[in-house]
MMTF fields as JSON, N, C-alpha, C and O atoms, coordinates in Angstrom:
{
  "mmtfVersion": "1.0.0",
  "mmtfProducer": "UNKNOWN",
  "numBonds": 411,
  "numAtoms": 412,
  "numGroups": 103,
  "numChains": 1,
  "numModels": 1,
  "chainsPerModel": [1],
  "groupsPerChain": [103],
  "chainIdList": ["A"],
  "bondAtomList": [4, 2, 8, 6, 12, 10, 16, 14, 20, 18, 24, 22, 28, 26, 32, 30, 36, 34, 40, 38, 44, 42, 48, 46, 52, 50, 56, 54, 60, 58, 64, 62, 68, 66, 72, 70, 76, 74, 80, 78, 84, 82, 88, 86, 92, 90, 96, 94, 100, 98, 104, 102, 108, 106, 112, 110, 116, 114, 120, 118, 124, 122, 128, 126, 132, 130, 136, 134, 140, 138, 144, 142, 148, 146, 152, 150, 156, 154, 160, 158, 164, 162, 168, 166, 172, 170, 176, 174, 180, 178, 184, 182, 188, 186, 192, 190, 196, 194, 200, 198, 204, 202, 208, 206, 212, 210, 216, 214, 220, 218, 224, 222, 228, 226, 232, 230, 236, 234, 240, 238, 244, 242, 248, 246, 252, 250, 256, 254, 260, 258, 264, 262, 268, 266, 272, 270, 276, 274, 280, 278, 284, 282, 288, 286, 292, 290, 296, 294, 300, 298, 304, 302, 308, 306, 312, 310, 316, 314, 320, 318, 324, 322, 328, 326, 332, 330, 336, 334, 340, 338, 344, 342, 348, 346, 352, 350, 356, 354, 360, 358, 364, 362, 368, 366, 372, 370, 376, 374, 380, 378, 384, 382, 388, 386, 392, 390, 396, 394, 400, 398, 404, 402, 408, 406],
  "bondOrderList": [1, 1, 1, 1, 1, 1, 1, 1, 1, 1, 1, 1, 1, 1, 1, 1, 1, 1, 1, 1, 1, 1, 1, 1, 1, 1, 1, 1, 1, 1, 1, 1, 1, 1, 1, 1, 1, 1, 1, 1, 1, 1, 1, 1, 1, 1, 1, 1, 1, 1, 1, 1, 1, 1, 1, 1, 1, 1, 1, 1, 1, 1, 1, 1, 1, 1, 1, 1, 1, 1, 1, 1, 1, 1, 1, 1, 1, 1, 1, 1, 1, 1, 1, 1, 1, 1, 1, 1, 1, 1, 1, 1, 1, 1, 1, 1, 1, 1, 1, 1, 1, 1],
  "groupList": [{"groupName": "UNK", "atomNameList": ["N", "CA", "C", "O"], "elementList": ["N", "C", "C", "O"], "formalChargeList": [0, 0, 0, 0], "bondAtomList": [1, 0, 2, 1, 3, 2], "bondOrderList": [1, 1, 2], "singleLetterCode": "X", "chemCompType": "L-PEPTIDE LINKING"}],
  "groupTypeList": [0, 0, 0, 0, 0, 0, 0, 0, 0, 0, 0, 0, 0, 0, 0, 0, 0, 0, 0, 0, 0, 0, 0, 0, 0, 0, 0, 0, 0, 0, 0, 0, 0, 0, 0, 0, 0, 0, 0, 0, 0, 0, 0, 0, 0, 0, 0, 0, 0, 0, 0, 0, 0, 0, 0, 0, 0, 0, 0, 0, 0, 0, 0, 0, 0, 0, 0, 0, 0, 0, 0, 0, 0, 0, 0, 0, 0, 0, 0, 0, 0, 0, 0, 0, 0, 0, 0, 0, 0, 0, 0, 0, 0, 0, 0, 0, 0, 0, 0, 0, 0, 0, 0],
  "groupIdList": [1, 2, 3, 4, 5, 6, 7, 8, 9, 10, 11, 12, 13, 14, 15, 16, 17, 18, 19, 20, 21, 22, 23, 24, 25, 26, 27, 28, 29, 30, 31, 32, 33, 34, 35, 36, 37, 38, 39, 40, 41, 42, 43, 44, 45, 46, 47, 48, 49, 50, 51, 52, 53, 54, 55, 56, 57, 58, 59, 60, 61, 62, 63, 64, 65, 66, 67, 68, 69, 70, 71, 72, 73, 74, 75, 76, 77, 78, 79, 80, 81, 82, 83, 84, 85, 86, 87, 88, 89, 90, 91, 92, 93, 94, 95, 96, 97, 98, 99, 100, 101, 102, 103],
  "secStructList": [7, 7, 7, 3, 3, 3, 3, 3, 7, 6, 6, 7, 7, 3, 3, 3, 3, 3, 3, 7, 7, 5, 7, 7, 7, 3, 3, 3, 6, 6, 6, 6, 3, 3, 3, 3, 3, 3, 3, 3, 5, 1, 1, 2, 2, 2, 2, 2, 6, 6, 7, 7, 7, 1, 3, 3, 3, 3, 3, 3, 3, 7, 7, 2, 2, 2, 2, 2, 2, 2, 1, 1, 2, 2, 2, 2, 6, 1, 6, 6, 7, 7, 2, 2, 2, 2, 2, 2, 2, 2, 6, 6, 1, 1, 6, 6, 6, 6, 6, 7, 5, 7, 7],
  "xCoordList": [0.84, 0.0, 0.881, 1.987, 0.485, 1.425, 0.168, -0.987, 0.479, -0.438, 0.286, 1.492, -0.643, 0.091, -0.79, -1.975, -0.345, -0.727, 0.637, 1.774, 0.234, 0.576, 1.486, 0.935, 2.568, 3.319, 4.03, 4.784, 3.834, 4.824, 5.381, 4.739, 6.696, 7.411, 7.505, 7.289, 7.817, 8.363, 8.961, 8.739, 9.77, 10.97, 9.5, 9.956, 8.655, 7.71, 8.09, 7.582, 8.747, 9.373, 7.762, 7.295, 6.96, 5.698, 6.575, 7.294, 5.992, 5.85, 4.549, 3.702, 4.298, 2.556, 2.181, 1.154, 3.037, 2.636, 3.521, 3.883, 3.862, 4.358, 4.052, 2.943, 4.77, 4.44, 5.313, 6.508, 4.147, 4.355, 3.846, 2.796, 5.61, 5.393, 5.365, 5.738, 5.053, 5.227, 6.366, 6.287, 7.371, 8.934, 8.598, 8.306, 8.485, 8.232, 6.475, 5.691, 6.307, 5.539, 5.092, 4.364, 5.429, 6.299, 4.554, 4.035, 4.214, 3.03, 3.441, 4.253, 2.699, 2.819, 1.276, 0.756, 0.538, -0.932, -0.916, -1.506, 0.023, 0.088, 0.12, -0.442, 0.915, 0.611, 0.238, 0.368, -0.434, -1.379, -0.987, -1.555, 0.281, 1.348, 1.753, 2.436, 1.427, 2.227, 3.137, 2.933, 4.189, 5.13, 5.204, 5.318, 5.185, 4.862, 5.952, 5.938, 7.084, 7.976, 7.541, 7.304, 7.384, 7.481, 8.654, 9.329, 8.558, 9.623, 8.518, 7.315, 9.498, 8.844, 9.559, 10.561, 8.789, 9.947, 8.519, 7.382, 9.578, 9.44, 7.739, 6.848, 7.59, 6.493, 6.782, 7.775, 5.462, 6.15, 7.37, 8.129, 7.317, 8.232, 9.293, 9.75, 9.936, 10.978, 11.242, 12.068, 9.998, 9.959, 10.246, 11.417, 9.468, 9.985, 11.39, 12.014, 11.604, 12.866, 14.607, 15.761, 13.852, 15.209, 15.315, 16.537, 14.731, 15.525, 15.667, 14.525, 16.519, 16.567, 15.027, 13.967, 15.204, 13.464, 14.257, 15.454, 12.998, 13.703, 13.802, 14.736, 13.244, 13.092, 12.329, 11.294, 12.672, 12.285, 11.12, 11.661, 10.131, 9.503, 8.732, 8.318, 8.415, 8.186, 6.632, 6.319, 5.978, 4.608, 4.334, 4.745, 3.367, 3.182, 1.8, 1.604, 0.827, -0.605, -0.671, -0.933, -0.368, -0.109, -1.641, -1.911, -2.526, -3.499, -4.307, -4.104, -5.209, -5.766, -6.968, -7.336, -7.551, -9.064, -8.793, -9.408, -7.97, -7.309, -7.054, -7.38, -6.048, -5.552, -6.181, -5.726, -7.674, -8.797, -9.428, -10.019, -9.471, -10.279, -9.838, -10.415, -8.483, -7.634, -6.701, -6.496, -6.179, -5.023, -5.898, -5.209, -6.99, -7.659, -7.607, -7.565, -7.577, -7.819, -9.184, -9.24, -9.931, -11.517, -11.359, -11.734, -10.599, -10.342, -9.177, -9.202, -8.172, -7.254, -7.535, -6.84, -8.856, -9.371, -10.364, -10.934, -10.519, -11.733, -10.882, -9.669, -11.644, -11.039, -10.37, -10.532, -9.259, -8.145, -8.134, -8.577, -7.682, -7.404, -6.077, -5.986, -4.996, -3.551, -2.812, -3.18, -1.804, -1.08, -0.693, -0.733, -0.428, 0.348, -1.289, -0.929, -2.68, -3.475, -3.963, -4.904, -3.734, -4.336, -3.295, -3.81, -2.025, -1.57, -1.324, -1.055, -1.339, -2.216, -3.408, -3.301, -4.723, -5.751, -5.586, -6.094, -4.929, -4.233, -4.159, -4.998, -2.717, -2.418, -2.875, -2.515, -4.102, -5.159, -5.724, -6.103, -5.829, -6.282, -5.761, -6.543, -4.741, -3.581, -3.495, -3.21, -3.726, -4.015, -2.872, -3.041, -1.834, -0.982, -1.311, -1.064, -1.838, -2.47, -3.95, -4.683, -4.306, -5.804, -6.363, -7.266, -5.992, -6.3, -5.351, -5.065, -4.98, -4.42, -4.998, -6.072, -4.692, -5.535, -4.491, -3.295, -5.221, -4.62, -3.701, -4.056, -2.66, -2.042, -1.496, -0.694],
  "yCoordList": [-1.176, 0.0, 1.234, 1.12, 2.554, 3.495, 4.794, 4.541, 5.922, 6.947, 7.599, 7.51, 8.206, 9.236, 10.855, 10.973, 11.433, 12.758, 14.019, 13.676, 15.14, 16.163, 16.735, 17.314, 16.476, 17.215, 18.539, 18.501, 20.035, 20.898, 21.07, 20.91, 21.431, 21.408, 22.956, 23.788, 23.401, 24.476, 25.501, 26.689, 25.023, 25.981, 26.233, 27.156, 26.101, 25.383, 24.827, 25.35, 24.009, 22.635, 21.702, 21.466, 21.182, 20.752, 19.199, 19.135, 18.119, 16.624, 16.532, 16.561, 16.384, 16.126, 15.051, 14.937, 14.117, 12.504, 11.837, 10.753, 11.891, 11.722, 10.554, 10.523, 9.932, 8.26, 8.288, 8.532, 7.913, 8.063, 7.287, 7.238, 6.422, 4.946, 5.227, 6.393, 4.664, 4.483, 3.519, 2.292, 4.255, 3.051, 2.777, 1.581, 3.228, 2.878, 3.313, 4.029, 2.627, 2.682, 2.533, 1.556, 3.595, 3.096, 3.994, 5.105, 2.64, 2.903, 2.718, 1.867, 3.8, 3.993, 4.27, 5.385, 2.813, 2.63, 4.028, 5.082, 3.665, 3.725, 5.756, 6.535, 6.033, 7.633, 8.193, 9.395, 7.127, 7.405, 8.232, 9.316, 7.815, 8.412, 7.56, 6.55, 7.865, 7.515, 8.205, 9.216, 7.574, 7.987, 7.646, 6.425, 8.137, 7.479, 8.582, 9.81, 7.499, 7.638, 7.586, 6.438, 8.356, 7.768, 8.846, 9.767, 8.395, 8.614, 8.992, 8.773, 9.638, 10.088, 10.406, 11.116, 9.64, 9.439, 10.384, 10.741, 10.519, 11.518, 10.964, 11.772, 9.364, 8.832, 7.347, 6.676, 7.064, 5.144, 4.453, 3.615, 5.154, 5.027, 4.764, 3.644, 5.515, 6.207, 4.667, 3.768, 4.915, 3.709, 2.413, 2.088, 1.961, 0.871, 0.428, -0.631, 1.462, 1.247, 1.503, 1.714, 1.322, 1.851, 2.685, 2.834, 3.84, 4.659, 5.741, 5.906, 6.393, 7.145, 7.876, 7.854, 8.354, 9.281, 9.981, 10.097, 10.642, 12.646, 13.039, 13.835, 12.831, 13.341, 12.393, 11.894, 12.054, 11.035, 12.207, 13.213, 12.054, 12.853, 12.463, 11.342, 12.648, 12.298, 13.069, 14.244, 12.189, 12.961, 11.948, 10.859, 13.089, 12.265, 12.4, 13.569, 11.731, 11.659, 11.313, 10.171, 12.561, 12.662, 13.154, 12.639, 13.699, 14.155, 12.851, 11.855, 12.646, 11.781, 11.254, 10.116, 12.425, 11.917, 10.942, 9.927, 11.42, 10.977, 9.827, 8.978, 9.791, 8.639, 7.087, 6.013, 7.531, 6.922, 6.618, 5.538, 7.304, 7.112, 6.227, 5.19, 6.779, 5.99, 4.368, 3.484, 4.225, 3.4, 2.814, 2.067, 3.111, 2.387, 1.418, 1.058, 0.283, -0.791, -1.571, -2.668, -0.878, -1.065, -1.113, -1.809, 0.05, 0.122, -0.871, -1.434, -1.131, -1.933, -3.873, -4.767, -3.883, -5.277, -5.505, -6.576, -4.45, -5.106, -5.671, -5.463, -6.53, -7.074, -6.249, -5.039, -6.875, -5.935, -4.39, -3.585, -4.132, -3.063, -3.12, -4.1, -2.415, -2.779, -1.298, -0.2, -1.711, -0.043, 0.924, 2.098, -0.103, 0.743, 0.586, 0.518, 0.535, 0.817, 1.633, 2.252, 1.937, 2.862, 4.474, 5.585, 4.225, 5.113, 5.933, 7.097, 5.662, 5.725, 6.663, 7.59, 6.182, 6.407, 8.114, 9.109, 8.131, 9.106, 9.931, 10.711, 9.721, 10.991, 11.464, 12.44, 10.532, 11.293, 12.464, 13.395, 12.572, 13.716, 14.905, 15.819, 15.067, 15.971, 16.998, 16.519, 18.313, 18.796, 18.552, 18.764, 18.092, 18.045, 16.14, 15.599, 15.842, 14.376, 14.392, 13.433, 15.688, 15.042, 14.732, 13.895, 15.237, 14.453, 13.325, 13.123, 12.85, 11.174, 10.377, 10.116, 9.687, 8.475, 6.875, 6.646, 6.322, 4.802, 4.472, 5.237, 3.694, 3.129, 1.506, 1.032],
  "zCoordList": [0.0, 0.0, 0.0, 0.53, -0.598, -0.543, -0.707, -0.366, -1.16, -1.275, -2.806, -3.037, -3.689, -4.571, -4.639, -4.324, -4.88, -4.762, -5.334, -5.66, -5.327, -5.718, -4.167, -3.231, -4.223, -2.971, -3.34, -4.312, -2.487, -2.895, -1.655, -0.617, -1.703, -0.745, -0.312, -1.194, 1.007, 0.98, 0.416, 0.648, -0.374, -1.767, -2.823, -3.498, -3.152, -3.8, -4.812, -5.804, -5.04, -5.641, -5.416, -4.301, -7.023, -6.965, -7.916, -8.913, -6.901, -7.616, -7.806, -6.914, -9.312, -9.332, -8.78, -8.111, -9.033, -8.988, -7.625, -8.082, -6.712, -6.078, -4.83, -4.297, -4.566, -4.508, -2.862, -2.693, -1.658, -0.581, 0.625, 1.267, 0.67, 1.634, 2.729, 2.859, 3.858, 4.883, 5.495, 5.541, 5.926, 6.428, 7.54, 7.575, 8.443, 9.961, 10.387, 9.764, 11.563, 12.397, 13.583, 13.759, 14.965, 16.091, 16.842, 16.74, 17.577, 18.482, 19.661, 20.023, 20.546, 21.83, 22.346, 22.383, 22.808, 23.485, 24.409, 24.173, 25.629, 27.101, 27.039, 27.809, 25.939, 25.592, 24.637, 24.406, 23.755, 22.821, 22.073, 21.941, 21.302, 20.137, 18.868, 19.041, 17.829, 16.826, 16.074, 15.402, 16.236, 15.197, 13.446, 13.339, 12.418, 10.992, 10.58, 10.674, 9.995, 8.809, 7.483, 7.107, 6.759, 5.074, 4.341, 4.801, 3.332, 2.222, 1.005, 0.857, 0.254, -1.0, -1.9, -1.979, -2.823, -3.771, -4.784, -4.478, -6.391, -7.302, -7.95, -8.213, -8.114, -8.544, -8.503, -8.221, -8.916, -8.889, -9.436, -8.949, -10.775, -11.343, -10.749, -10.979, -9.948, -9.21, -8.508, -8.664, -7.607, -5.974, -7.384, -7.584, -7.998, -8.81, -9.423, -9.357, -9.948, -10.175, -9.436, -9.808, -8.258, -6.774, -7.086, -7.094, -7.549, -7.445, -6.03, -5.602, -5.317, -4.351, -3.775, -4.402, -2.745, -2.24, -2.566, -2.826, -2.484, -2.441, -1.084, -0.988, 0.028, 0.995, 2.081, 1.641, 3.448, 4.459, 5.531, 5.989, 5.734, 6.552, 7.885, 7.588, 8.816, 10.283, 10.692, 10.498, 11.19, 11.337, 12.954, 13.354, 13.55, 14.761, 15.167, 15.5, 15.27, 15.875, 16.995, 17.373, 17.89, 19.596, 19.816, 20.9, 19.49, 19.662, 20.214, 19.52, 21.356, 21.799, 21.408, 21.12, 21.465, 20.106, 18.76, 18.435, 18.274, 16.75, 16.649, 15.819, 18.114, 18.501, 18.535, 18.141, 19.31, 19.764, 18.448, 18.458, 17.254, 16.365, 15.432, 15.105, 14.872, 14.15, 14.671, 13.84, 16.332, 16.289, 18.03, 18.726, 18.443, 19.517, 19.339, 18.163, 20.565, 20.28, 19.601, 19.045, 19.785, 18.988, 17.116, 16.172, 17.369, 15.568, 15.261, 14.167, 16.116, 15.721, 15.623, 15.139, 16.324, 16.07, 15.016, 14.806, 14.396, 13.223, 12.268, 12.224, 11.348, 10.529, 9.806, 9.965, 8.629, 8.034, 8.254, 7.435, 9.229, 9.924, 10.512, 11.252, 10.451, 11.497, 11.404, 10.986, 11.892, 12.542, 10.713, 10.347, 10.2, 8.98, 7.791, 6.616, 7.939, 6.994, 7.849, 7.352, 8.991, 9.557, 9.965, 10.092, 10.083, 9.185, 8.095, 8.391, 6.962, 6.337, 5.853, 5.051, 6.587, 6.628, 7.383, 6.866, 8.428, 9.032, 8.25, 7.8, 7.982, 6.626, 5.77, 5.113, 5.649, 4.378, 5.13, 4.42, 6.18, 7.488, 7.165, 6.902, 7.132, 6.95, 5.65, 4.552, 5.781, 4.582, 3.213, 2.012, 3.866, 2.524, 1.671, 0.593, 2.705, 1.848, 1.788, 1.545, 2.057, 1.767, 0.453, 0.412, -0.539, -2.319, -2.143, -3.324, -1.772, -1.914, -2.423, -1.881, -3.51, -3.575, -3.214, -3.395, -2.846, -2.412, -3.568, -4.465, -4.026, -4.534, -4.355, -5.159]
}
C-alpha cells in the first residue's frame, strides 16, 4: 500500500505525482502516540525502479481523540485493519495528503 498525490514542498518545488510509503511505524498505546515515517519518492516510477526518495519525513498523531479514532484498540481489532493501513488512513487527514488516492 502506498499513497500518490501532488506534494509541494516548501521551496515550492511541486511533484505532481508523487508516490508516498510508509517506512516505519512506532506505536505507543500507554501515551497514545504515533510515530509514521514515510519517504517520497518523485512517482512510482521512481519507488519501482530503486531509485533514491527525495526526501524522508516524520509525522506524529499525539493528539488523543485521533488517537482513539484511528489506532484504539476497537479500531485496531476489526477485521483488516492494522497499525500501517491505519496510518495511512491518518495521513489522508492531513491537509498536505488530503487528495491522496490509495495506490
Amino acid at each position: 500500500m502506498a499513497l500518490q498525490t501532488q506534494f509541494e514542498f516548501d521551496n515550492g518545488i511541486i511533484l505532481p505525482e508523487t508516490y508516498v510509503k510508509i517506512s516505519a511505524v512506532t506505536y505507543n498505546n500507554s501515551e497514545k502516540i504515533v510515530n509514521i515515517v514515510i519517504v517520497l519518492f518523485k512517482d512510482i516510477s521512481a519507488y519501482n525502479n530503486n531509485k533514491s526518495e527525495v526526501i524522508s519525513l516524520e509525522y506524529f498523531c499525539d493528539n488523543p481523540t485521533e488517537f482513539d479514532t484511528y489506532f484504539g484498540i476497537t479500531v485496531l481489532n476489526k477485521v483488516d485493519v492494522n497499525h500501517l493501513s491505519q496510518a495511512y488512513t491518518w495521513l489522508k487527514t492531513l491537509p498536505e495528503f488530503s487528495s491522496a488516492i490509495d495506490v
